[in-house]
N, C-alpha and C positions, 0 to 999 in steps of 0.2 A: 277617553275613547270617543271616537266621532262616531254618528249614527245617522244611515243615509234612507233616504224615502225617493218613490220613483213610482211612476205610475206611466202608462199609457194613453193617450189620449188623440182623440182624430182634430185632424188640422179643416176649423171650421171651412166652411165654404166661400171663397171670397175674399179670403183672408190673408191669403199669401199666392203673391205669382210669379214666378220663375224666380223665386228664391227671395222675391222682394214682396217686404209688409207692405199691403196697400189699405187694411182694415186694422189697424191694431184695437180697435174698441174690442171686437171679436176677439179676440188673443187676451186681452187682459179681462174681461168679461169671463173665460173661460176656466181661464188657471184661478183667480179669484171663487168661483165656485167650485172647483176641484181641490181646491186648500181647506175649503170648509168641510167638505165631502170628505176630503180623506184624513182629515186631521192630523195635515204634517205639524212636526213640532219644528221650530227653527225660523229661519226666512232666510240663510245662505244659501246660494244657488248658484251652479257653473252654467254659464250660458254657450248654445253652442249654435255659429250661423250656419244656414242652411249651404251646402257645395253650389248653387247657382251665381250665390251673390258675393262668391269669393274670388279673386284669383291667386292661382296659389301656381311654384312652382320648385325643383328639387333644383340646389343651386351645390355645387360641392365647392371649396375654398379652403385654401392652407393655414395652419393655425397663424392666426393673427392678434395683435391686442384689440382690444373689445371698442375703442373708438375708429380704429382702422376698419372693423369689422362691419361696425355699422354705416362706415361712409361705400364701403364696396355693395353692403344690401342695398344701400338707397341707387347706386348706379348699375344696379341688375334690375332694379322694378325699375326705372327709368327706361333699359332698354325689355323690358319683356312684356308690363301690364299696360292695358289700355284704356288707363284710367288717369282722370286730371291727379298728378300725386300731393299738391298743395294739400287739394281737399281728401286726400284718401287715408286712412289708418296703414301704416306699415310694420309689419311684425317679422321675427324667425327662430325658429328653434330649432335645437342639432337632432340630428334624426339618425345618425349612423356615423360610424369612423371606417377609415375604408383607404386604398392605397391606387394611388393612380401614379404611373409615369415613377414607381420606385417610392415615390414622395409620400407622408403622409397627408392624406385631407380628412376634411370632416363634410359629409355633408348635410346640409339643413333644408327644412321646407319654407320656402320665402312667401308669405301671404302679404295681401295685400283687399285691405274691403274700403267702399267709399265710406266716410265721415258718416253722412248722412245715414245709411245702413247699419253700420254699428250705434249707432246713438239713439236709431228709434226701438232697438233688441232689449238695450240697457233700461230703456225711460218702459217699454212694457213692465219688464219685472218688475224695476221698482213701483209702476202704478197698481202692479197685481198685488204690491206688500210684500215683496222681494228684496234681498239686500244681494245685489252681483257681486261676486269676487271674485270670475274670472271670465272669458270671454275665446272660445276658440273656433277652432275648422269643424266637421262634420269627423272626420277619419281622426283626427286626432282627440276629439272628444268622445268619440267611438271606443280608438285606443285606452285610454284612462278606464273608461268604464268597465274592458273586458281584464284588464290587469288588475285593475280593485279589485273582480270575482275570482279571481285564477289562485288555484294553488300552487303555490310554490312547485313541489313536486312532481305538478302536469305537464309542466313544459319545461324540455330541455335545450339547450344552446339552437341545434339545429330543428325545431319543429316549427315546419311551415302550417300556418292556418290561413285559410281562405275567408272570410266573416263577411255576409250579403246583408245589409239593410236597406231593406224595401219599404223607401216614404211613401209622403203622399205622392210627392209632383218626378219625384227620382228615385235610383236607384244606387246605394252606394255599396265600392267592392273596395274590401279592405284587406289588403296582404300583410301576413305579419310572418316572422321569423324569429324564434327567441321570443318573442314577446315585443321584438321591435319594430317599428314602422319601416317598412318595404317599398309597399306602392299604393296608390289609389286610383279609384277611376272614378266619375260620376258618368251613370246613363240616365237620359230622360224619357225611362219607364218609371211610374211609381202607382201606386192604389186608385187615384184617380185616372188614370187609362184605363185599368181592368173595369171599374165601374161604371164608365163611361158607354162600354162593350155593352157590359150589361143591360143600362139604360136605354140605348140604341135598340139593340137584339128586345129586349121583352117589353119597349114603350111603358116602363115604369119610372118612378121617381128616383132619391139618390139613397132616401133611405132604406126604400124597399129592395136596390141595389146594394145597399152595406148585407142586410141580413142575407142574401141571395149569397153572393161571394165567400160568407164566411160557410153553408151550411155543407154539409157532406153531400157529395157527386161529387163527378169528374166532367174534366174539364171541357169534353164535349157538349157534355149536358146544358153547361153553362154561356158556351160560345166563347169561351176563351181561348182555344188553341191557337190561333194566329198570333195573339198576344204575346203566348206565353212560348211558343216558338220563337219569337222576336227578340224576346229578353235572353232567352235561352243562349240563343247565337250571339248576343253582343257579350255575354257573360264569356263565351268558350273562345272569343275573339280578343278579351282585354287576356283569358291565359293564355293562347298564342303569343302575345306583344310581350309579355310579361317573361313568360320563360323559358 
């Protein structure tokens, strides 16, 4: 029986921008004193990159053999992502079955991250004394986490769940169906705009912004309503596209 540990922890300052490590000392400096702090036992770890510094997208394709399959994904990132693909990591995995035009297809999510991005995620962990073993998207590493919790008996074939994770720098909206991957969307609202707000509005620092944001009042109080209107509407905007 496997045993998992998980913590919480704010994305130092400086440390990550638009989905791209530009401080990794910060990052590996961090979880390094948080292993000690929380006395995980172990050192396997899923790593998951951040929704900025991916490109990802739903590709549907007829069952095919698996080296046919892999030459059709490489000439779907070829024509979608815009990225040098020599240098980039290319992945996919099947995310639904499903019937188009009578026929059966499958469809998968087609990622795609630059070399260079996936390589400095991996060398973090291991500098934190981490041993990687796997490596994915934000919604699908999302996915795994809320299926490892779920009981069996909670969800049935048809139950749509909605699932919002609210980063630092974005905001992820995860649809799920059955328990299966649906849709995603990234918005670029996350914790560091509310704080930001905060910071602005009471000419204080970032820390005195963390405790500010977390305590009880409303959202008046705080100056966040434009904010949190903004998010509001792009949230009720990805369920319009969606359903």
């Amino acid at each position: 029986m496997q045993s998992y540990r998980k913590s919480i922890l704010p994305t130092p300052d400086g440390a990550v921008v638009n989905g791209i490590i530009v401080n990794p000392d910060l990052l590996i400096r961090q979880l390094k004193q948080a292993r000690q702090k929380h006395r995980w036992h172990g050192n396997r770890v899923n790593l998951c990159l951040a929704s900025p510094a991916c490109c990802t997208r739903t590709v549907a394709m007829p069952r095919m053999k698996a080296d046919e399959l892999d030459r059709a994904m490489r000439l779907e990132a070829e024509k979608h992502f815009p990225l040098n693909l020599p240098e980039a990591v290319i992945a996919y995995t099947l995310i639904n079955h499903s019937t188009g035009n009578g026929e059966p297809v499958r469809e998968y999510q087609l990622i795609a991250v630059s070399k260079e991005t996936a390589d400095s995620v991996v060398m973090i962990a291991i500098e934190a004394g981490f041993n990687p073993v796997s490596l994915e998207t934000a919604p699908l590493a999302a996915l795994r986490s809320i299926n490892h919790n779920e009981m069996p008996n909670e969800m049935d074939h048809d139950t749509v769940r909605i699932n919002i994770d609210c980063g630092n720098e974005c905001t992820g909206l995860l649809i799920t169906r059955g328990g299966d991957y649906r849709f995603h969307r990234n918005l670029n609202i996350g914790i560091k705009h509310f704080l930001e707000v905060i910071e602005t509005a009471g000419n204080t620092n970032r820390s005195e912004a963390h405790r500010h944001l977390y305590l009880k009042g409303n959202l008046a109080e705080k100056g966040l309503l434009d904010i949190t209107d903004k998010l509001i509407n792009r949230i009720a905007q990805t369920f319009d596209y969606w359903f």
